[in-house]
N, C-alpha and C positions, 0 to 999 in steps of 0.2 A: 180782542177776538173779532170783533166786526172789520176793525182796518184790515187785518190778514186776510178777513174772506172777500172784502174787496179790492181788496190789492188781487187776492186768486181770480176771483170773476171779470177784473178787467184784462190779467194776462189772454185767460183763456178769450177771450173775446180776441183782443189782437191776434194772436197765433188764430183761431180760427177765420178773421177775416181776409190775413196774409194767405193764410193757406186756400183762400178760398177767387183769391186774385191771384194766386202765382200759378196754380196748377191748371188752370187752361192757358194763361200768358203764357206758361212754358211749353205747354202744347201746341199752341200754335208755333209756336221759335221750330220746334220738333217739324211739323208739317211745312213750314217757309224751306228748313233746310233739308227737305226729303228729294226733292231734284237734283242739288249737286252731292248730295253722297249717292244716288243714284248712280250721277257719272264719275264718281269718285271712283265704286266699289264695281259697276257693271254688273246690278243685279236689276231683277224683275221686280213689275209692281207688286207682286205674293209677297216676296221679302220684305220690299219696303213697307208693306201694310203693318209687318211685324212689329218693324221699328216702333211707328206710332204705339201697337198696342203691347209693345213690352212698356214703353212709358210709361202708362197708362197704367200698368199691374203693380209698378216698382213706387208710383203715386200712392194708389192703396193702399201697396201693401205696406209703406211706411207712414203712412196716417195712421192706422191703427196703435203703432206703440207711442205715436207722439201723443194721443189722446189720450192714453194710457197713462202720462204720466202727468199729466192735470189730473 
């Protein structure tokens, strides 16, 4: 019993650390590449601000069920 809840407390530590380094890493990746899909797509900076904050909703809103299921 004790090995399984250590084994669970250390997953959950990793996945929380990952998640805790990837989701501004990949934010930023998102803001580096908001120029050229800019000239890509021929849209205004209103749109492009979207971009970032759809990221940013679809982060949340799938950390919820990964938490969930630790």
């Amino acid at each position: 019993m004790e090995t399984t809840n250590a084994a669970t407390r250390m997953s959950a530590l990793v996945v929380a650390t990952t998640g805790s380094f990837l989701t501004p890493f990949m934010g930023s990746s998102v803001n580096i590449a908001l120029p050229a899909i800019e000239k890509s797509f021929n849209i205004d900076a209103v749109t492009l601000s979207w971009i970032a904050t759809a990221y940013l909703l679809a982060a949340s809103a799938s950390l919820i069920p990964m938490v969930s299921l630790w």
